[in-house]
Biopython code that builds the backbone (N, CA, C, O; Angstrom):
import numpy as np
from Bio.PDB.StructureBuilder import StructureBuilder

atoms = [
    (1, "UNK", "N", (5.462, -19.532, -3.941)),
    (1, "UNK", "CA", (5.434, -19.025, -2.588)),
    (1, "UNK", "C", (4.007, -19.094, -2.034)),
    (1, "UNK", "O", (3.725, -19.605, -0.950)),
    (2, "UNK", "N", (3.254, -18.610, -2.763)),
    (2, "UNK", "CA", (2.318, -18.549, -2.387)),
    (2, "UNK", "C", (1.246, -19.906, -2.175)),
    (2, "UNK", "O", (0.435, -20.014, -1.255)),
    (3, "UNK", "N", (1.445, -20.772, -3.139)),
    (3, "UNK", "CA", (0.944, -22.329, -2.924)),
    (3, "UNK", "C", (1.460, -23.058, -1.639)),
    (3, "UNK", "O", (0.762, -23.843, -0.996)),
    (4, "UNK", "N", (3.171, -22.615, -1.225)),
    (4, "UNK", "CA", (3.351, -23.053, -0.201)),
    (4, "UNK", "C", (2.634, -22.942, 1.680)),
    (4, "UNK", "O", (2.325, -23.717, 2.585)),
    (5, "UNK", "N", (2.677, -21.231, 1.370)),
    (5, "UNK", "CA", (1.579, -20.525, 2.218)),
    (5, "UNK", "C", (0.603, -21.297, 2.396)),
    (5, "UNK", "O", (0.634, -21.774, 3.531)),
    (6, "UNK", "N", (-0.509, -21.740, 1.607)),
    (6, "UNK", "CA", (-1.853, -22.057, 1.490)),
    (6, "UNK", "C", (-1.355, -23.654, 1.733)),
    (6, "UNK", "O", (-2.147, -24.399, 2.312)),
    (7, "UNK", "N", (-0.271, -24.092, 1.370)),
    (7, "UNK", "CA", (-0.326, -26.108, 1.440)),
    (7, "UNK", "C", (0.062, -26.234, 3.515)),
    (7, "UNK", "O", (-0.307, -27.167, 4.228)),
    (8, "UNK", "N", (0.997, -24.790, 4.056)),
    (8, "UNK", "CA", (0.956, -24.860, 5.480)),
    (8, "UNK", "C", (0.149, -24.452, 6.268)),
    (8, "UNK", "O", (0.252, -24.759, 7.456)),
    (9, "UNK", "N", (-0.765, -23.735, 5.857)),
    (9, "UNK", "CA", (-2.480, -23.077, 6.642)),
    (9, "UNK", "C", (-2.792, -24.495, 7.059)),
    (9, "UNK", "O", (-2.488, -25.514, 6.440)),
    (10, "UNK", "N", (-3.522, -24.396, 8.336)),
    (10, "UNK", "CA", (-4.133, -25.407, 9.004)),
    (10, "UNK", "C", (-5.353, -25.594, 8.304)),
    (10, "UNK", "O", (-5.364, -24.797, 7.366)),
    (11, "UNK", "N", (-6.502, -26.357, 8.332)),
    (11, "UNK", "CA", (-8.063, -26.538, 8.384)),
    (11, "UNK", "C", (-8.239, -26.844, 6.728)),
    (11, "UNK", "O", (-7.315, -27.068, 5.946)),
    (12, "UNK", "N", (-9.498, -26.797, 6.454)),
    (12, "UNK", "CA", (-10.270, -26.978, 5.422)),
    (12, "UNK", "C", (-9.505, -25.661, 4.528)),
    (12, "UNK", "O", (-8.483, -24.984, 4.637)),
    (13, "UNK", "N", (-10.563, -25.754, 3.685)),
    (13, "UNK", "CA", (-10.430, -24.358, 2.100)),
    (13, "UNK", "C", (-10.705, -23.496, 2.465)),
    (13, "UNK", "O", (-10.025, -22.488, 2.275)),
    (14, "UNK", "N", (-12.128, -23.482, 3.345)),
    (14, "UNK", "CA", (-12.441, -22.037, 4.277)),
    (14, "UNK", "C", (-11.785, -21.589, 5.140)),
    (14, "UNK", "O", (-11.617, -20.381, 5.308)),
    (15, "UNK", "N", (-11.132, -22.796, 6.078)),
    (15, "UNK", "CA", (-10.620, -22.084, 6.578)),
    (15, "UNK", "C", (-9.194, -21.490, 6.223)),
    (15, "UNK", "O", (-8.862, -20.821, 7.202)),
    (16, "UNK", "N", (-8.911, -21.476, 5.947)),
    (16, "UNK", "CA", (-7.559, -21.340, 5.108)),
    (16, "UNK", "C", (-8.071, -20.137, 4.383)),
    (16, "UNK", "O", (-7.366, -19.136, 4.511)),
    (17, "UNK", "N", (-9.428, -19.987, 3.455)),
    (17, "UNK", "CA", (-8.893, -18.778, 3.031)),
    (17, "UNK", "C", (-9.464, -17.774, 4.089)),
    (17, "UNK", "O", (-8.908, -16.786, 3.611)),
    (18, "UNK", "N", (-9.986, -17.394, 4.905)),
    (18, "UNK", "CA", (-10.474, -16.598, 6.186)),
    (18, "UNK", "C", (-9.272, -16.906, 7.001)),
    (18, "UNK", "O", (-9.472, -16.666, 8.191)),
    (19, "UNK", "N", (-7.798, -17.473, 6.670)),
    (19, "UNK", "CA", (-7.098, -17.233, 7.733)),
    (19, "UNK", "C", (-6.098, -16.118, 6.650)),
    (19, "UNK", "O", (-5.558, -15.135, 7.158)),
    (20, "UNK", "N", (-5.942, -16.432, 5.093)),
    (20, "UNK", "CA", (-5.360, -15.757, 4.071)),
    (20, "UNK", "C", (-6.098, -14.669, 3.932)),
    (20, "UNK", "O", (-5.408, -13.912, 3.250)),
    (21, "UNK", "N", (-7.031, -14.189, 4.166)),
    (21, "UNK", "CA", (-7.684, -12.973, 4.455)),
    (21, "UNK", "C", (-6.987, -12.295, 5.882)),
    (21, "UNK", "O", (-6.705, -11.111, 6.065)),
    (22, "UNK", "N", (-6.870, -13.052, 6.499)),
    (22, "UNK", "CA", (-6.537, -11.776, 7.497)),
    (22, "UNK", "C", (-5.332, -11.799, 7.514)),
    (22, "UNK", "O", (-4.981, -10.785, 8.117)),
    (23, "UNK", "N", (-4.334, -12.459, 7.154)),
    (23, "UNK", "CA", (-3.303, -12.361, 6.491)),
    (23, "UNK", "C", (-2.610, -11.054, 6.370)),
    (23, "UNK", "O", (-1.905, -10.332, 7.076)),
    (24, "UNK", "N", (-3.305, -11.061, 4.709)),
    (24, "UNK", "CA", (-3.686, -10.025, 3.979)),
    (24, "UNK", "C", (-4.006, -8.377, 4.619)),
    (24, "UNK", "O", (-3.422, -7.310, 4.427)),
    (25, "UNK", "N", (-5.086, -8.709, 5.368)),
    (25, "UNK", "CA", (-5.048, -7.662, 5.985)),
    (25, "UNK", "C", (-4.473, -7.056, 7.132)),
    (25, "UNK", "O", (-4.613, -5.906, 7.549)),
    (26, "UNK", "N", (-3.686, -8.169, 7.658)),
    (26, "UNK", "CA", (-2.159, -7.611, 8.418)),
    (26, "UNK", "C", (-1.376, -7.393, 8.080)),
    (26, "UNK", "O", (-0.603, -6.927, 8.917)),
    (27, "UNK", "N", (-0.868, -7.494, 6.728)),
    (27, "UNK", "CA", (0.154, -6.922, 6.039)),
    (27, "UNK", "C", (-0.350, -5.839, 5.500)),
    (27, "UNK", "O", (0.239, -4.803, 5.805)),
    (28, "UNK", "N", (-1.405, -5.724, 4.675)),
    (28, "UNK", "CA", (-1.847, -4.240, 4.748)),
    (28, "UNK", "C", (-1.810, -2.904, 5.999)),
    (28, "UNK", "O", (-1.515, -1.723, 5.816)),
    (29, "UNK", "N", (-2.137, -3.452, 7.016)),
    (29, "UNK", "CA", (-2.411, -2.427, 8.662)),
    (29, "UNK", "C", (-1.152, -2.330, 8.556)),
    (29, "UNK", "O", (-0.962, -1.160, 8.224)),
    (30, "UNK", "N", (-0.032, -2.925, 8.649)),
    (30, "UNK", "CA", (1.612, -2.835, 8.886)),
    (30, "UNK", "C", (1.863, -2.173, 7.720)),
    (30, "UNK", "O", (2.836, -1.425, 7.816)),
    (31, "UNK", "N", (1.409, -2.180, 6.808)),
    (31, "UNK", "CA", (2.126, -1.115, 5.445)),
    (31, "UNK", "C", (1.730, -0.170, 5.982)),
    (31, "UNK", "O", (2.662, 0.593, 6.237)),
    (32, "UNK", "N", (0.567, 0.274, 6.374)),
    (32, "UNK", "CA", (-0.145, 1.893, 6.610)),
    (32, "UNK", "C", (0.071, 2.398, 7.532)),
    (32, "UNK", "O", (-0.078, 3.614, 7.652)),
    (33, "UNK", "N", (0.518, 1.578, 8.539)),
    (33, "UNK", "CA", (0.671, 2.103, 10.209)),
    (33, "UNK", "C", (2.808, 2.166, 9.924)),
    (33, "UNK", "O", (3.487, 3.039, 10.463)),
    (34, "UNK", "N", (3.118, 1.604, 9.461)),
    (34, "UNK", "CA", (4.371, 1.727, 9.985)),
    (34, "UNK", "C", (5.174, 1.542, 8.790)),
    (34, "UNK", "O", (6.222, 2.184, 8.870)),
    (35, "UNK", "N", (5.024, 0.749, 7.483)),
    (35, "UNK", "CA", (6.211, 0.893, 6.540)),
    (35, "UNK", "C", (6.231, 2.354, 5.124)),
    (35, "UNK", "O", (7.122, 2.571, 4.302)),
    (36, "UNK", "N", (4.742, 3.195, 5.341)),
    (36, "UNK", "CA", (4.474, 4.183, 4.510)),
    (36, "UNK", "C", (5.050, 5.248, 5.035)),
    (36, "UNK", "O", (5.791, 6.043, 4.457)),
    (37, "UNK", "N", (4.492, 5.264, 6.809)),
    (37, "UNK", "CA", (4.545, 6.377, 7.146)),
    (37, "UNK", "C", (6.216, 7.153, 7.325)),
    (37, "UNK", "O", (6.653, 8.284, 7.537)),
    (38, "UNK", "N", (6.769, 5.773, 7.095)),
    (38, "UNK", "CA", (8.055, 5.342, 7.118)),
    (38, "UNK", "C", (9.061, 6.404, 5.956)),
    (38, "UNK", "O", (9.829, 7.364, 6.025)),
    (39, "UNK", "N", (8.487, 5.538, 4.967)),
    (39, "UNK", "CA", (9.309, 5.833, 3.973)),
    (39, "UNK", "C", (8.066, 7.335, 2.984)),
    (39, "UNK", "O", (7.708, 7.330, 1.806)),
    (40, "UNK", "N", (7.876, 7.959, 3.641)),
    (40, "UNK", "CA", (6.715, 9.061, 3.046)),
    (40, "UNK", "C", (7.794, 10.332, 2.831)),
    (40, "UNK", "O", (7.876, 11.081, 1.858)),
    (41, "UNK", "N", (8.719, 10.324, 4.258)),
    (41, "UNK", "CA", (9.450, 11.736, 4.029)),
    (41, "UNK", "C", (10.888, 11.713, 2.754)),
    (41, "UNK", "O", (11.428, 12.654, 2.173)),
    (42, "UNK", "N", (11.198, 9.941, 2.670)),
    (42, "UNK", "CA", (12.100, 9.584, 1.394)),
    (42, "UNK", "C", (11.634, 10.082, 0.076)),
    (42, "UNK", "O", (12.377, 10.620, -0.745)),
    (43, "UNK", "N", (10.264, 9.857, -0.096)),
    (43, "UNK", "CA", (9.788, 9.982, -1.548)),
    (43, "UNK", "C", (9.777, 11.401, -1.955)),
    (43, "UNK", "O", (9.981, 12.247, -1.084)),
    (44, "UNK", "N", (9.585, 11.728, -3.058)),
    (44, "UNK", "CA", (9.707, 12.642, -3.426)),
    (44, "UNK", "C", (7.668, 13.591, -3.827)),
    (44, "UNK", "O", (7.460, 14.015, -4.964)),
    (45, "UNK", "N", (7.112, 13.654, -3.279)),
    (45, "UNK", "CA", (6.077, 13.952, -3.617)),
    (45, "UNK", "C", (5.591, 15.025, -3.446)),
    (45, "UNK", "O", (4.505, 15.342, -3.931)),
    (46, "UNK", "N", (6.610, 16.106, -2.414)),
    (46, "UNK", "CA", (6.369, 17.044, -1.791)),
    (46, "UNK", "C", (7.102, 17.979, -2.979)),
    (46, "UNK", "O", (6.739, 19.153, -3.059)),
    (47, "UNK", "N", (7.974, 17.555, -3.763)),
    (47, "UNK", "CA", (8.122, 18.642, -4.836)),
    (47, "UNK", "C", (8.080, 18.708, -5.984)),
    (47, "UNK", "O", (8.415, 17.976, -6.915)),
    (48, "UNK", "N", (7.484, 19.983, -5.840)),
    (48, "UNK", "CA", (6.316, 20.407, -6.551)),
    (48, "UNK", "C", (7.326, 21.174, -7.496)),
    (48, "UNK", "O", (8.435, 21.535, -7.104)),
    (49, "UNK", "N", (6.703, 21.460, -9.166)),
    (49, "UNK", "CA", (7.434, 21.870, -9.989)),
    (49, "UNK", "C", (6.340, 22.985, -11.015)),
    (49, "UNK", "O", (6.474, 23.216, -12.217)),
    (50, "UNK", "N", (5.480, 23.426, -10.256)),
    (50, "UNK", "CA", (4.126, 24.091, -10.896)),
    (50, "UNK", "C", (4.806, 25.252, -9.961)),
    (50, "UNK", "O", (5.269, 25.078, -8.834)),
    (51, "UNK", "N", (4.755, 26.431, -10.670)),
    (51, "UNK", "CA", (4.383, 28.127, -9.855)),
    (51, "UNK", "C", (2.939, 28.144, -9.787)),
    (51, "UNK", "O", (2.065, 27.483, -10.349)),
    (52, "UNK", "N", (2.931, 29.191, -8.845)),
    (52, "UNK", "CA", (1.815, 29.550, -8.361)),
    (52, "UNK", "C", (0.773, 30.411, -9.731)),
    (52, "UNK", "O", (-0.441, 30.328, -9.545)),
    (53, "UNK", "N", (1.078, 30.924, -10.587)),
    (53, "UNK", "CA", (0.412, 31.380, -11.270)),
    (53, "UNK", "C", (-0.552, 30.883, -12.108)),
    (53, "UNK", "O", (-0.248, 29.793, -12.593)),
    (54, "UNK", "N", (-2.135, 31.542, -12.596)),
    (54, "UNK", "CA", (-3.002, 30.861, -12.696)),
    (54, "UNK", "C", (-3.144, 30.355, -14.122)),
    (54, "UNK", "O", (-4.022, 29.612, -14.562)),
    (55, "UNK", "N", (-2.074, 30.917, -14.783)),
    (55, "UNK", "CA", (-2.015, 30.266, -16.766)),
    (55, "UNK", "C", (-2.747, 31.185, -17.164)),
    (55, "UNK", "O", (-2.789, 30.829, -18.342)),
    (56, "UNK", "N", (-3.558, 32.377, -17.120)),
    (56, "UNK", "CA", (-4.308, 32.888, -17.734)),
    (56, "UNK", "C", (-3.082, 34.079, -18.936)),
    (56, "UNK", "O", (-3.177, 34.363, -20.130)),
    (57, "UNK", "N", (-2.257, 34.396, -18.085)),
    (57, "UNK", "CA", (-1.016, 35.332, -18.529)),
    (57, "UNK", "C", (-0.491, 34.710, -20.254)),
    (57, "UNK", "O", (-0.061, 35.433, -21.154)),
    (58, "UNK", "N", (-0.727, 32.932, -20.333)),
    (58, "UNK", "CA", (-0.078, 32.572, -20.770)),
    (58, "UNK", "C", (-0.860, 32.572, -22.233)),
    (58, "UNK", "O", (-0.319, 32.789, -23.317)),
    (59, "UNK", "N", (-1.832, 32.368, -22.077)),
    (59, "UNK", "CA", (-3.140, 32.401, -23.073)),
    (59, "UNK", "C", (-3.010, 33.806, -24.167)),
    (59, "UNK", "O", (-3.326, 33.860, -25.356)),
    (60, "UNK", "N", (-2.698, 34.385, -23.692)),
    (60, "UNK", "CA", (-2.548, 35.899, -24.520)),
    (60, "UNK", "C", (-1.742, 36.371, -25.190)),
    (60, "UNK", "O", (-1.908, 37.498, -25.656)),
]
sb = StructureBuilder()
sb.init_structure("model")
sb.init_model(0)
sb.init_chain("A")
sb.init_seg("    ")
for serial, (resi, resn, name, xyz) in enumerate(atoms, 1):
    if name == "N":
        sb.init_residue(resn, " ", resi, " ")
    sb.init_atom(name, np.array(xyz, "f"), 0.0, 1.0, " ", f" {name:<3s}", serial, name[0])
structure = sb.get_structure()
């Protein structure tokens, strides 16, 4: 897939990879702006399985 990418980029090696750079970093901005913020309330990260207590109780 990825050889194919790089054999349809226009220009030279440079340019090609300064166009695979920003690429890159448009698929990154679109993960963070819109496919995380997305799927953030699906995941499970918000629960939590620790009580509040500080372990000292437990020591003794």
């Amino acid at each position: 897939m990825y050889g194919w990418i790089w054999r349809h980029l226009p220009g030279n090696a440079w340019v090609r990879a300064l166009i695979s750079l920003v690429l890159v970093l448009a698929v990154v901005y679109a993960l963070f702006q819109y496919v995380f913020p997305w799927a953030e309330p699906l995941l499970p990260f918000g629960d939590v399985t620790v009580d509040g207590s500080t372990g000292t109780e437990a020591g003794q």
